[in-house]
N, C-alpha and C positions, 0 to 999 in steps of 0.2 A: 097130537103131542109135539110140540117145538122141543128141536135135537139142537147142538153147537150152540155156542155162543151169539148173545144178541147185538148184530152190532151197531158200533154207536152211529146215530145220526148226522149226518153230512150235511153241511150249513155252509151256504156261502153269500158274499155279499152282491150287490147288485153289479159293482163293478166286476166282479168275478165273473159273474154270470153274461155279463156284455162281451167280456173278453175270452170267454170260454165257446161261445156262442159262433166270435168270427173263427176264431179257428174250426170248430166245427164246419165250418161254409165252407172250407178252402176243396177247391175239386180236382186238385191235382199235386200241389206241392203240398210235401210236408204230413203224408197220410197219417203217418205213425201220430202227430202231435194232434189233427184230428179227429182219431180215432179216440186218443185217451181223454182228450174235451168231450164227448160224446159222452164216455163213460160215466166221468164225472158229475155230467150233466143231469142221467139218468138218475144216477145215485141220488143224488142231491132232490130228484124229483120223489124219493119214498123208494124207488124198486130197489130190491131186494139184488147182490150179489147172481144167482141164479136168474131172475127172471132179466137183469140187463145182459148177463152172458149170451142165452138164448135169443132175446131182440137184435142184440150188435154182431151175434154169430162169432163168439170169443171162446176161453173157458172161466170158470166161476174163478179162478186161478187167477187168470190177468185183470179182471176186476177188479178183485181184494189188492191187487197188490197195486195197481193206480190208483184206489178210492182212499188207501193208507199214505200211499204217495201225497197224494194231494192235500188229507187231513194232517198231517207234517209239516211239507214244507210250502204249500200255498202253490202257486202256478209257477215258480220254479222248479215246481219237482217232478212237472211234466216234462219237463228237456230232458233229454239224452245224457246220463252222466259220462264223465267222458272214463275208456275203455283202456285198462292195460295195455301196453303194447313192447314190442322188446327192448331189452333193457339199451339206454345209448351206450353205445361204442366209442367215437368221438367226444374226450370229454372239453373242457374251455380251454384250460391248458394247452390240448395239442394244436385246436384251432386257433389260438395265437400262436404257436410257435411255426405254422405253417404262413400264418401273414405277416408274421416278423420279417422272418427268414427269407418271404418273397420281396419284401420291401427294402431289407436293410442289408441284402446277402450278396455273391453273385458264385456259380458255381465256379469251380477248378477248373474246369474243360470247355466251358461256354459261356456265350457273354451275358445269356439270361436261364431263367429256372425254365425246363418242360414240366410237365404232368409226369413223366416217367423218374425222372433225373431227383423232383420234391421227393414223389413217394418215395423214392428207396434212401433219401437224407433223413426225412421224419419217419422211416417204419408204416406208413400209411399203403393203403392201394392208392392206383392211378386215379380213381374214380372218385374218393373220396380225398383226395387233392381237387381235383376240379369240381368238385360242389362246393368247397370253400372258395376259391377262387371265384366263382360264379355268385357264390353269396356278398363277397366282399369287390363285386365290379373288379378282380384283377385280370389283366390280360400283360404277361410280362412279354409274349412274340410281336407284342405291335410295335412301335416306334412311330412318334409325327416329329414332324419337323418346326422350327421358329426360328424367326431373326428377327433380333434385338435391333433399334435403330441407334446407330450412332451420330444422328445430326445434333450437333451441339444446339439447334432450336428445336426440339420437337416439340416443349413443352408447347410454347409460343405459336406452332405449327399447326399443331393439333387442336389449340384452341380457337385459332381463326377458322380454319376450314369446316371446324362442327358446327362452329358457330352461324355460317355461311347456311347448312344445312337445317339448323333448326332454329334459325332466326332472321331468316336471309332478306337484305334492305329491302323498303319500297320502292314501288315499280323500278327494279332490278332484274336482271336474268341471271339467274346463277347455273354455270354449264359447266360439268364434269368432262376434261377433254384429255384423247391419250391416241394411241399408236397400237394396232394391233397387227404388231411385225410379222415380217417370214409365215404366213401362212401357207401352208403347201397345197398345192392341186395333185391329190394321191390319186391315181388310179388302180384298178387291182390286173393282174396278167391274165384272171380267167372270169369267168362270169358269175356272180353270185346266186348261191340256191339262199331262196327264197325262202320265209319263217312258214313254217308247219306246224297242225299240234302236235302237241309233246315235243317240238322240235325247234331250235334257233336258229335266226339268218344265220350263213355261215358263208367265210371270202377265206380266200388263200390268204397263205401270211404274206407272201412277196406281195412288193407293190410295185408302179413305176410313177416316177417322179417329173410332171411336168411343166414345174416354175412355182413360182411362189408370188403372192403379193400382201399388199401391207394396207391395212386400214385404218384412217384418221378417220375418228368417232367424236360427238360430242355430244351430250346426256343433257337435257334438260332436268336439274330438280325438280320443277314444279308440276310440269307437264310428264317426265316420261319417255318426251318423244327425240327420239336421234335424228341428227343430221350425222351421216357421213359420206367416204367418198375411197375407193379405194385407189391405190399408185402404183406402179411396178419399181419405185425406191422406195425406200425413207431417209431422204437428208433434208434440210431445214428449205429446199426448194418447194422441197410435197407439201411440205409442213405449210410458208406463204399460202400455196397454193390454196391448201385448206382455211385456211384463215382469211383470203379473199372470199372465197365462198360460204363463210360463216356470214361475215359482214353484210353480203349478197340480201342473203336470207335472213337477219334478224332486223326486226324494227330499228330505222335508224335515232328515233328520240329516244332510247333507252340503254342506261349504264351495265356494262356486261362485266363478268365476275367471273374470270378462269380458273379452273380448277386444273393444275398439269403437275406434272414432276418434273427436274432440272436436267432431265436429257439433253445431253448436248446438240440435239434438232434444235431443241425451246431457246438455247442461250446465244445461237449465232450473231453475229454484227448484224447480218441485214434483217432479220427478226426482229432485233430490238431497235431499230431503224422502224420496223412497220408498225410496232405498237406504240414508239413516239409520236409517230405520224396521226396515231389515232388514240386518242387518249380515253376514251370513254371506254377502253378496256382494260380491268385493272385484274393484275395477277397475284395468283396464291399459289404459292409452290407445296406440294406434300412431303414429307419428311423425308431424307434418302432411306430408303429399304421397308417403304411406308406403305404400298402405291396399295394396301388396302383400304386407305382412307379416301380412295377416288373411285365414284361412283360407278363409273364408267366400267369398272371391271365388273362389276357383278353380271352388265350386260354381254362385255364378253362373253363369262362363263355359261351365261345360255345360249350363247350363238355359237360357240363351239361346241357344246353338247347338244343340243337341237337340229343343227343343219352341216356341221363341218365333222366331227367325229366321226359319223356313221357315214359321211356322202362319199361319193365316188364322182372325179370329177377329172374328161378325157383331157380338159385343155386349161391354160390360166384364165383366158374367158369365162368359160361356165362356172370357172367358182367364183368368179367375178360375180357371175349374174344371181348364183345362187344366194351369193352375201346382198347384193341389194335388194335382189326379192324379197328378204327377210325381214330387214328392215323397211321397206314399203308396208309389208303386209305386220309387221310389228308398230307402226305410225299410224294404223288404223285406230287401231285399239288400244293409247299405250297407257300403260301404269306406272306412277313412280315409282321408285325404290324408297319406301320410309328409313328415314335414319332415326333410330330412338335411344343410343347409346350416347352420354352425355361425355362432357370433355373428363367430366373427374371423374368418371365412371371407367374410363379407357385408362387416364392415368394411372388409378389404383391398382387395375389389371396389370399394367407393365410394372408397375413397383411391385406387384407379389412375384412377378412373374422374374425379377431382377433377381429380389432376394432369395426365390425358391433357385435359381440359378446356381447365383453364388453358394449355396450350402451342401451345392450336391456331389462336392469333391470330386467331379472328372473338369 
């Protein structure tokens, strides 16, 4: 004698069944969604609520209620619907008026917002100040720095020297060249412990100071590779200096393309006496307060963080030697620097960057 209700038959289409099928396969992620493809599967095969219970090792319970599931709202209704949870706290309102207040504010007593100083202006916790903050990228304790150029050419400037770089004449050499002043030969007063795990190299703060020297450098664009030479001055004597030894070393049937800035080394009488003398070198000045647009320094920045930051060096010799060995062993291998930011791409920048300036009332 058949008890309860007959229930209705379960029908699905073939595409159902292919996609019911892979999930069923999955052997690790996702059991839950699995599980109930299995079910549905069964069902759809004739078995009965009970006799899929007992195959999948369920109750007749979670059956009916996936097989009804399914007869509903189709393979949508196998996902997880999504779960109550506490009521928000933080409603939009307060969350603007906390990235208002950090943008357009400044406290009584300090010259930017803390996490402490917000919450107790908005009624908020510390905590929930700084997830909004953190959602909206704010950091008001940083501060960077900029300088605006005021050479009355930059426009002009800036479009010859990029130009240089990403469109630089044939058979040309185009060479980023500069001065890498006052570099000091630090040493420390005791002997450094050595990096361990879970532990950092670690030196006294005193150091002792024994001379400094100065680096004329010059960047090939195309190549990479540096020529330089280090001096114990820099006055526009070093400077010839290096500039005979440029000559030295570059092919002499080929027109050379200086890239420098108008330090008064560059501008001397007898300077510009040696580059009349030799005319197949023709000069490009970068803009006063520019000297990012010269290639040269990017190489800088990895030879003072690579070899001079961390070294330890007892004499001005040895940082002599350490700066040339770098550059040898950097001449091996070298890589250019690509320049891929366009002349109006730069200009645009500094126009936002003028007018975001100007609006900022300090």
């Amino acid at each position: 004698m058949r008890t309860g209700r007959p229930k209705k038959p379960l029908e699905i289409s073939g595409e159902e069944r292919e996609k019911l099928e892979t999930w069923a396969r999955r052997p690790k992620s996702s059991q839950r969604l699995a599980l109930r493809s299995r079910i549905v599967l069964r069902c759809a095969d004739g078995l009965s609520n009970k006799a899929v219970a007992e195959e999948l090792g369920v109750s007749a319970v979670t059956v009916g209620k996936w097989r009804e599931r399914f007869r509903e709202h189709r393979l949508e209704g196998l996902a997880d619907e999504p779960r109550p949870g506490a009521p928000r706290k933080i409603s939009d309102a307060m969350v603007e008026e906390v990235v208002t207040r950090t943008l357009e504010t400044l406290p009584a007593d300090a010259t930017h917002w803390s996490t402490r100083s917000m919450a107790r202006e908005v009624g908020l916790t510390q905590n929930a100040v700084w997830r909004i903050w953190q959602a909206f990228g704010l950091k008001p304790h940083l501060s960077g720095t900029f300088k605006l150029s005021a050479d009355p050419f930059f426009v002009e400037k800036v479009r010859d020297i990029v130009g240089l770089y990403m469109n630089p004449p044939d058979r040309a050499i185009v060479l980023c060249l500069d001065e890498k002043s006052q570099v000091q030969a630090l040493d420390r007063t005791q002997p450094l412990l050595p990096m361990r795990p879970g532990m950092a190299e670690r030196r006294t703060h005193d150091y002792v100071r024994h001379g400094t020297t100065s680096l004329f450098a010059a960047l090939d664009v195309a190549t990479g590779k540096v020529i330089g030479a280090c001096h114990g001055r820099h006055r526009h004597q070093e400077f010839l200096r290096f500039m005979r030894l440029l000559d030295e070393r570059l092919p002499r049937d080929q027109e050379v393309h200086l890239i420098l800035d108008k330090y008064a080394t560059h501008k001397a009488p007898a300077v510009k006496r040696w580059f009349a003398q030799h005319p197949r070198y023709h000069l490009h000045f970068t803009p006063t307060s520019a000297s990012w647009l010269n290639l040269v320094e990017r190489f800088f920045s990895e030879l003072t963080e690579r070899r001079i930051r961390h070294g330890v060096f007892d004499s001005v010799q040895a940082l002599k030697d350490a700066i040339m060995a770098y550059l040898d062993h950097h001449n091996e291998d070298p890589k250019p620097f690509v320049w891929t930011a366009s002349a109006d791409l730069i200009l645009q920048r500094v126009k936002r960057l003028c007018e975001a300036s100007s609006q900022s009332g300090h």
